[in-house]
N, C-alpha and C positions, 0 to 999 in steps of 0.2 A: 234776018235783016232788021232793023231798027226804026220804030216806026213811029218816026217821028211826032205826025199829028195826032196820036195818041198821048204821048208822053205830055205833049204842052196843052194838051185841052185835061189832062189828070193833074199837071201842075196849078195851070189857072183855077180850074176851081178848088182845088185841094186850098191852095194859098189864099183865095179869096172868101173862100166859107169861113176860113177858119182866125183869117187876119181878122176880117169885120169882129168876128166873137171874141177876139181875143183884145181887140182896143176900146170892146164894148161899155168894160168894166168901168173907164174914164168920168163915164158918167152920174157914176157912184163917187167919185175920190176924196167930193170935200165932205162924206156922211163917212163917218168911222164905224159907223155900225153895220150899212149897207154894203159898203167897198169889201170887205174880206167876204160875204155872201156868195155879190155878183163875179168876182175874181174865182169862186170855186166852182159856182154852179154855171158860170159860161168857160170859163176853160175848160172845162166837163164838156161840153155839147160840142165847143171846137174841137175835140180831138176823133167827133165822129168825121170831120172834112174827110179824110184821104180815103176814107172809105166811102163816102158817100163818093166821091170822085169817081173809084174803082170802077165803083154800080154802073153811073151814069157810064162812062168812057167804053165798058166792057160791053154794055147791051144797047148803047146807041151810038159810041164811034167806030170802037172796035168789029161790032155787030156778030157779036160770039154771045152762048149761053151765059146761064147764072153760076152756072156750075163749075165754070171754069176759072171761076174762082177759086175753086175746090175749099168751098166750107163746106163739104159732103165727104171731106177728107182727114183721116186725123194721122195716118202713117205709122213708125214702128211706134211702139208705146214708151218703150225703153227713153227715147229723149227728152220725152215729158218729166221725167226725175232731174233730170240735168235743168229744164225749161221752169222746173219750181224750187230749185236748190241753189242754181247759181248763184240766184239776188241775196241769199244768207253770206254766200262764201264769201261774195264781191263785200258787203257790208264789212264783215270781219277785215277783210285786206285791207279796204281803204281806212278803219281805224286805223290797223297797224304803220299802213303807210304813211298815214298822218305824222303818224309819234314819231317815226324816222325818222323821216325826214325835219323835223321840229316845225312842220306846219300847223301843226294843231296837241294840244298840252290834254295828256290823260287825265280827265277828272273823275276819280272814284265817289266824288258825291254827285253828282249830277248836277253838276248847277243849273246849266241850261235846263232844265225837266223844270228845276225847282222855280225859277223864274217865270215858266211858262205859265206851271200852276196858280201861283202865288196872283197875276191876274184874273183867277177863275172868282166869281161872287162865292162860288162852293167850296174855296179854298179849305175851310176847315174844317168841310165834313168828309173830305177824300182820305182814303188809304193812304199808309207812307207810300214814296214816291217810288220807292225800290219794288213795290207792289205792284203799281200800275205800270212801271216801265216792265215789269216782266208779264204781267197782262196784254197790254200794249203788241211786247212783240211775239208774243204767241199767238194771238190772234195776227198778227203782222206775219207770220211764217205759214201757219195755216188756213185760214180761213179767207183771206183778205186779198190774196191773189185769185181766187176765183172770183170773187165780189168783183176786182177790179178788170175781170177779164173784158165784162160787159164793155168797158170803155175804153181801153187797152185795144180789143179788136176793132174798134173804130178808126185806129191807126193805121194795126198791122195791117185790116183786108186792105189797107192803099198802099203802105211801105213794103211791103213783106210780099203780100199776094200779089199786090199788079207793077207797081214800079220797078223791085226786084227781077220778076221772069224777065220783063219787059227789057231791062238792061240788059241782060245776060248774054244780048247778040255781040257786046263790048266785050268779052272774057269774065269769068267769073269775079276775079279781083276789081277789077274794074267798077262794074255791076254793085260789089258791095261796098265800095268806097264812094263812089257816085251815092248811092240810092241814100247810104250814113249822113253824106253833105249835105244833100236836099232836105233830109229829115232834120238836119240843126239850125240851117235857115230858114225853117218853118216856124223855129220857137221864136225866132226875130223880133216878132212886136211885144211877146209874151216880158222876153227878157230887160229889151230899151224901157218899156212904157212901165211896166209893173216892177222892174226889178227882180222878175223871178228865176231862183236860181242862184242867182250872183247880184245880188243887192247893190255891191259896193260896185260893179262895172255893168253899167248900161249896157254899155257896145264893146266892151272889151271881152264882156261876157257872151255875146254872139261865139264869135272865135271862138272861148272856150266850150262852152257848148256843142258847139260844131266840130269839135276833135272829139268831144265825149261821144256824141251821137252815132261819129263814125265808127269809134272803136266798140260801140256799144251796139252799133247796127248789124257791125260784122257778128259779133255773138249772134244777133236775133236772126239772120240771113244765115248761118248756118243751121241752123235748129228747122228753118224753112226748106232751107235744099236738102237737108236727111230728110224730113217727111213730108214733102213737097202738103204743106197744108198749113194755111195761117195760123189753126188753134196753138202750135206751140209756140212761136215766135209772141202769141197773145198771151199765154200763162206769165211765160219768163216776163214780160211784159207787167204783168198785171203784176207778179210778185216782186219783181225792179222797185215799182212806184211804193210797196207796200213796203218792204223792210232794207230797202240797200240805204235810204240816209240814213239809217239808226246809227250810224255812227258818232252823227252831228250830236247825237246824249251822249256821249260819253267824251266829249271833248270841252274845254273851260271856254265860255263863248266870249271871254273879254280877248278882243283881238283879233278873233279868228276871222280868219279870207276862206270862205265859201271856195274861192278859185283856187285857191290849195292845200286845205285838209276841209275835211269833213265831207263834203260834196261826191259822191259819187262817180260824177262827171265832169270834177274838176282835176285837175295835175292830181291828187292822191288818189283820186278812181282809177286816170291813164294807165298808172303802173301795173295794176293788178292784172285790170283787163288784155294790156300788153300782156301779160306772163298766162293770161287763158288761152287767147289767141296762138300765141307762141305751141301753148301742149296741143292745142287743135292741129299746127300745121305737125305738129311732130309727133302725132300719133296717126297722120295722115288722114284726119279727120276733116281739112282743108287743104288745098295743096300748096304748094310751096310758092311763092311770088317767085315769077320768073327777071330777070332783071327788065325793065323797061314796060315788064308789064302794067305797074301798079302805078 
């Protein structure tokens, strides 16, 4: 059964912990020095909200142990490779998706890299650029998903561990399509006020966001229901943030809409992610949407 006054006391503070930290930033906007800072180091702490929610709703609304969070769980081992590889694969795709589609123009020089750097004061003492991008994402493939688990699971133990079960009394589809939505109008203030994500659409970029999140949620909700335990929906997670834009290097930034190539989680992400989703339900690894289900 579905229990209700849990779900809206996990929302309310999820959304209010994490709104405040995230319109915080404002207050930095007219200092150009301070504003990229405060935009890292408090959307960093906002993304502990839905976890801190969990806590609070699970050991004083819910009035269940800590445990039943099951962070004392990590499940078969095997989906963990999938929970640290995907974010490469999804990367690759949404390059290629890009160029198909002609939403975004292959640049074999890097422009965008090279522009980044070229504002560095150290610009002229860095390695060539083809150096650091392949530093960059080596450490972006290994090392940097576990660094970002730390804050990654400040999400999942809310999206993943307690929202997710908690829907489940809806049908499993349901459940992850639901819990995907809730997770993209969470990014709401992040995207209207800072532009993050999709720069050129304030609020057009909700929407989009909010399909990515879904389609991106379902991946992280399956990784959860095989090992019923937050740790891997927070790997995949943590390795998501660390190498899936790499795409945005290798595409020419004069032009390019974030909302349709480069982005992840924009219309060139959709595709990929659709074609995972798709091999999940058809190797029976998710079941099949029943009609009226979804």
């Amino acid at each position: 059964m579905l229990d209700k006054k849990s779900l809206i006391w996990f929302i309310v503070i999820s959304f209010v912990f994490s709104w405040i930290l995230f319109a915080a930033p404002l207050a930095f906007k007219e200092d150009e020095t301070l504003y990229p800072i405060a935009v890292q180091g408090l959307f960093a702490l906002a993304m502990f909200g839905p976890g801190i929610a969990a806590i609070v709703v699970t050991l004083f609304v819910v009035r269940q142990p800590f445990s039943t969070l099951r962070l004392n769980t990590l499940g078969p081992r095997r989906y963990y490779f999938w929970a640290w590889f995907l974010a490469p694969l999804m990367a690759v795709l949404t390059l290629a998706t890009s160029v198909a589609l002609g939403t975004g123009v292959f640049d074999p020089t890097l422009t965008a890299m090279r522009e980044a750097l070229a504002q560095s004061p150290q610009s002229q003492e860095l390695p060539p650029v083809e150096i650091l991008l392949a530093i960059q994402l080596l450490i972006a493939v290994t090392i940097a998903p576990f660094i970002n688990i730390l804050f990654a699971m400040g999400e999942e133990l809310g999206w993943r561990g307690f929202l997710l079960p908690q829907l489940m009394a809806l049908g499993e589809w349901k459940a992850l399509l639901l819990s995907g939505a809730i997770w993209g109008i969470w990014h709401a203030p992040a995207t209207i006020l800072h532009g993050h994500n999709f720069p050129n659409h304030p609020y057009l970029g909700v929407l989009v966001m909010t399909v990515g999140c879904i389609l991106l949620g379902i991946i992280f909700g399956w990784l959860y229901l095989k090992t019923k335990s937050p740790w891997a929906p927070a790997l995949a997670h943590g390795a998501f943030n660390a190498v899936a834009p790499a795409a945005i290097f290798f595409l020419n930034p004069e032009g390019l809409d974030l909302a349709l190539g480069g982005n992840p989680l924009g219309l060139a992400g959709w595709i990929p992610m659709v074609l995972i989703i798709g091999v999940l339900v058809a190797l029976k690894q998710l079941p099949a949407p029943q009609v009226g289900e979804a």
